[in-house]
C-alpha positions as CSV (number, residue, x, y, z in Angstrom):
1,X,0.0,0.0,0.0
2,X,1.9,3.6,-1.1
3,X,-1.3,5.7,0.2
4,X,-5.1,5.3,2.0
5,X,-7.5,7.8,1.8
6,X,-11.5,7.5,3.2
7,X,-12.7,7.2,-0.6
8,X,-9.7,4.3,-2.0
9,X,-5.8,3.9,-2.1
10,X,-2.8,3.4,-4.7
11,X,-1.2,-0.1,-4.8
12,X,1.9,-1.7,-6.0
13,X,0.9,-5.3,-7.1
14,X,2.3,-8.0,-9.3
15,X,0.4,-7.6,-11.9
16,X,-1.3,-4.8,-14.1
17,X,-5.2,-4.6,-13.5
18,X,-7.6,-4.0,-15.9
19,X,-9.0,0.0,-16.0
20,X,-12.7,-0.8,-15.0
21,X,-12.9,-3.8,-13.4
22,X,-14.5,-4.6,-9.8
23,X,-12.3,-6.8,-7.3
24,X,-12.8,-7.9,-3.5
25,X,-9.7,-6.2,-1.8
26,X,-8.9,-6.8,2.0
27,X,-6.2,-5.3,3.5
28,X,-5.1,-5.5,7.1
29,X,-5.8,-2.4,9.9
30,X,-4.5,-2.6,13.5
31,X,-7.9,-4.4,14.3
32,X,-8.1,-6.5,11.4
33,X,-9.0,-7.4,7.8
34,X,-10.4,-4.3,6.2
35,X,-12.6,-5.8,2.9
36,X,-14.7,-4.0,0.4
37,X,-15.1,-4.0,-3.2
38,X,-13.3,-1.8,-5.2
39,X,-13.0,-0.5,-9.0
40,X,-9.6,-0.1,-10.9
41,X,-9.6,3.5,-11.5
42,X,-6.4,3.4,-13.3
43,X,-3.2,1.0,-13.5
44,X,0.1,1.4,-14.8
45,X,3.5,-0.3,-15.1
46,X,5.8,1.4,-12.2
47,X,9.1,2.4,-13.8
48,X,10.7,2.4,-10.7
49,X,10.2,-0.7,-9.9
50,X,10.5,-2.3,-13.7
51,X,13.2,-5.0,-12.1
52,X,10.8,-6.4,-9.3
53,X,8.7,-9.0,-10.6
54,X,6.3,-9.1,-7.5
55,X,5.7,-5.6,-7.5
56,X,6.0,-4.3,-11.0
57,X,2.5,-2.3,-11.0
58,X,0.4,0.3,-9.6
59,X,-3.1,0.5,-9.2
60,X,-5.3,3.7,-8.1
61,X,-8.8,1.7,-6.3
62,X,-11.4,3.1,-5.3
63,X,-13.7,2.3,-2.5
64,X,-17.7,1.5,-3.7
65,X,-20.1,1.8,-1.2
66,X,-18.0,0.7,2.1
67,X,-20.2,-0.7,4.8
68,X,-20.8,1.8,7.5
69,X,-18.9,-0.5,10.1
70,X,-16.0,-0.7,7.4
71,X,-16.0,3.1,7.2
72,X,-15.8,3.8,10.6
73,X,-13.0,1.6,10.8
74,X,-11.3,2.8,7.9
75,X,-12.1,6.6,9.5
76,X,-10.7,5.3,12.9
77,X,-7.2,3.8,11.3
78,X,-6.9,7.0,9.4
79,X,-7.4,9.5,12.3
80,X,-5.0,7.4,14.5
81,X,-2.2,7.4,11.6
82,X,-2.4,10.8,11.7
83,X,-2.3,11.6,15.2
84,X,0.7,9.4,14.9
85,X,2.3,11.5,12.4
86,X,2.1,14.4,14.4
87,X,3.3,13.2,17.4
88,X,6.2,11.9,15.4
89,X,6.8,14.7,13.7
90,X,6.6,17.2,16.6
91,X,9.0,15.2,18.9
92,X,12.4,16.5,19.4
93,X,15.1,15.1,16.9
């Protein structure tokens, strides 16, 4: 996972996904499996990583119709991450 957002997130996978489709994605939070369905928004081959077989793509999903417990979790995760970053980023170096 290279970023998560409330409405979907940009993957690196192994292989390139079809613009369009609708896949069952579960991804792990601090409380467990996070699953939805999602649509391929875009996909491309990652030039950086054109030497790594296993992650050789990216993929820009996004999020249909999350269940509202799936949402709140996804909301809680996100909020905490973020405290997080701040806390990190405020502490003295």
């Amino acid at each position: 996972m290279i970023d998560l957002s409330l409405t979907g997130c940009l993957a690196r996978c192994g292989t390139l996904l079809k613009a369009g489709a609708i896949l069952d994605f579960e991804m792990d939070l601090d409380d467990g499996p996070l699953s939805a369905k999602v649509r391929v928004a875009e996909a491309s081959v990652d030039g950086a990583a054109a030497g790594d077989q296993d992650h050789g793509c990216l993929a820009g999903l996004e999020f249909l119709g999350l269940l509202p417990r799936e949402d709140a979790r996804l909301r809680r995760f996100l909020d905490e991450e973020r405290r997080r970053r701040r806390s990190a980023d405020a502490s003295p170096r």
